[in-house]
C-alpha positions in Angstrom: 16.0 -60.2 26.6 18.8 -59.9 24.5 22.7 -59.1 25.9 24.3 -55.6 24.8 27.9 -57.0 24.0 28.6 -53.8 21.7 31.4 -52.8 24.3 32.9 -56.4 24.1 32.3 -56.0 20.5 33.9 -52.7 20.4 36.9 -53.6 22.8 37.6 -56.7 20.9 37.9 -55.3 17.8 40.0 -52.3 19.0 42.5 -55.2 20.2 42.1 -56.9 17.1 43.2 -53.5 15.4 45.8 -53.1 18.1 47.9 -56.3 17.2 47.6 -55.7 13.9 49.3 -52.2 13.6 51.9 -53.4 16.0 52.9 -56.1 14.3 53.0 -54.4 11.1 55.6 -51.9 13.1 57.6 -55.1 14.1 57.8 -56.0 10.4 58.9 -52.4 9.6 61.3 -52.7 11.6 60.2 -49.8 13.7 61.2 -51.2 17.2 63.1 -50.3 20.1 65.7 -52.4 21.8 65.6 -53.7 25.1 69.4 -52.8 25.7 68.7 -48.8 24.5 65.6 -48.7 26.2 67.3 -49.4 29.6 70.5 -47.2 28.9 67.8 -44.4 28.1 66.0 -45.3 31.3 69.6 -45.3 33.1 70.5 -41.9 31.6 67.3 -39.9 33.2 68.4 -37.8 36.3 71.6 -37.8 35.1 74.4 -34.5 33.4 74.2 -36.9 30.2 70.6 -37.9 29.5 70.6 -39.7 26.4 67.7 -38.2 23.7 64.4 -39.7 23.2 64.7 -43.1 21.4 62.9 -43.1 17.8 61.6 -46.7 16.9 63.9 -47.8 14.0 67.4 -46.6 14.8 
């Protein structure tokens, strides 16, 4: 009897797609810093949350 590996398949190729686009948004320069992710994260709770960071500025 033959092995069903179409979720494998299927999960392997959604990775596959998955590190593609992201790396294509690296290359486009549409990141996020470390540094203004944590002063973000530093912000929430606080009288001066900073806005939502957009990948690119």
């Amino acid at each position: 009897m033959k092995a069903d590996h179409t979720d494998h398949d299927d999960w392997e190729a959604w990775k596959d797609e998955a590190t593609r686009h992201a790396l294509a948004q690296v290359e486009a320069g549409l990141v996020i810093s470390a540094e203004a992710m944590k002063a973000w994260a530093a912000s929430l709770g606080t009288d001066n949350l900073l806005p939502l960071l957009q990948p690119g500025q």
